[in-house]
C-alpha positions, 0 to 999 in steps of 0.5 A: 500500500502506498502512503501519500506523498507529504511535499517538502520545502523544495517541492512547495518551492518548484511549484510555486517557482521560487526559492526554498528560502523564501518557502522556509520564511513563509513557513516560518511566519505561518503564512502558508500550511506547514507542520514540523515532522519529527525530525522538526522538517517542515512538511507540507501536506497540501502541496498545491495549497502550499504552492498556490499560497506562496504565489499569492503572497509572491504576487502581492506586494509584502515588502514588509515582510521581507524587510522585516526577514533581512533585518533579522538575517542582518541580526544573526549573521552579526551575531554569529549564529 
C-alpha cells in the first residue's frame, strides 16, 4: 500500500517557482500550511495549497515582510549564529 506523498520545502518551492528560502520564511511566519515532522522538517501536506499560497503572497506586494526577514538575517549573521 502506498502512503501519500507529504511535499517538502523544495517541492512547495518548484511549484510555486521560487526559492526554498523564501518557502522556509513563509513557513516560518505561518503564512502558508506547514507542520514540523519529527525530525522538526517542515512538511507540507497540501502541496498545491502550499504552492498556490506562496504565489499569492509572491504576487502581492509584502515588502514588509521581507524587510522585516533581512533585518533579522542582518541580526544573526552579526551575531554569529
Amino acid at each position: 500500500m502506498r502512503t501519500k506523498k507529504i511535499a517538502t520545502v523544495i517541492d512547495v518551492a518548484r511549484a510555486a517557482s521560487c526559492s526554498s528560502h523564501v518557502v522556509r520564511t513563509l513557513a516560518d511566519r505561518n503564512l502558508i500550511d506547514c507542520t514540523r515532522d519529527y525530525n522538526n522538517w517542515r512538511r507540507f501536506p497540501n502541496l498545491q495549497k502550499s504552492a498556490s499560497q506562496a504565489r499569492q503572497i509572491l504576487e502581492e506586494d509584502h515588502t514588509q515582510i521581507w524587510s522585516d526577514a533581512l533585518n533579522q538575517e542582518e541580526a544573526s549573521q552579526r551575531s554569529g549564529s
